[in-house]
C-alpha positions in Angstrom: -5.9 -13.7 -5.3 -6.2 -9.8 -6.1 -3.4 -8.4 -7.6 -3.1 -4.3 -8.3 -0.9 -1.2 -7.9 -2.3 1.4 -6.0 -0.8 5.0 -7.1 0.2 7.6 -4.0 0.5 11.1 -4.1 3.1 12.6 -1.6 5.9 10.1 -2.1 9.3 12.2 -2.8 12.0 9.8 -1.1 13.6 6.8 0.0 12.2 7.4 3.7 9.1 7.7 1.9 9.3 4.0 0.7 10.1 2.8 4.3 7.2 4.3 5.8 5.0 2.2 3.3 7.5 -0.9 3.5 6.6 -0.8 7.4 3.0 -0.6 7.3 2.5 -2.8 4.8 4.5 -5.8 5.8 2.4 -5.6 9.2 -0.6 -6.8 7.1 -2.2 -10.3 6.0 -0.5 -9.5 2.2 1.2 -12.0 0.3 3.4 -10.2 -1.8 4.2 -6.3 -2.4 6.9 -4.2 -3.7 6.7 -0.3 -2.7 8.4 2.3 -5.3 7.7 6.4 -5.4 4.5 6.7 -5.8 3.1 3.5 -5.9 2.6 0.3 -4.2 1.9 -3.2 -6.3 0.3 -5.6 -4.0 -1.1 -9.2 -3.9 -3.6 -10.3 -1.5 -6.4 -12.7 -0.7 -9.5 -11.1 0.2 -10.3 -13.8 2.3 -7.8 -12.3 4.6 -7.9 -8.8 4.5 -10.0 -6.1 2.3 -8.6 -3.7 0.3 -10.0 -0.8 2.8 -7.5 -2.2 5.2 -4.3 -1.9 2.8 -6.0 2.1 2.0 -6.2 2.7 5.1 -2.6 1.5 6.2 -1.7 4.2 3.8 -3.7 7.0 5.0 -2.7 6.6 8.2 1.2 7.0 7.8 0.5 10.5 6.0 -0.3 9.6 2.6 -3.3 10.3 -0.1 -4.5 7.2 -2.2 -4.9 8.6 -6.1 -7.1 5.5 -7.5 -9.3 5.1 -4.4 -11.8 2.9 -6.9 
């Protein structure tokens, strides 16, 4: 099990969080919790990689700070 929080740039609101929440809980993850600017996630890399849940990210308009 991987746990981490991922910092995001570009988060200023509530609908913000939502458009996380939704991407997010469409993915393999076991447990997460989205707040401004930042996403704490649990996963099993066995399931999905940790591209996938950057990528999620990207694609709904947001820049990934720790990209490491």
């Amino acid at each position: 099990m991987i746990t981490e929080t991922i910092n995001i740039a570009g988060m200023t609101c509530d609908h913000c969080i939502k458009s996380i929440d939704e991407v997010i809980k469409k993915l393999p993850v076991d447990k997460y919790e989205v707040k401004l600017g930042s996403l704490y996630v649990e996963y099993n890399s066995e399931k999905i990689e940790r591209k996938e849940i950057l990528d999620a990210i990207t694609e709904s308009g947001f820049d990934v700070i720790n990209n490491s």
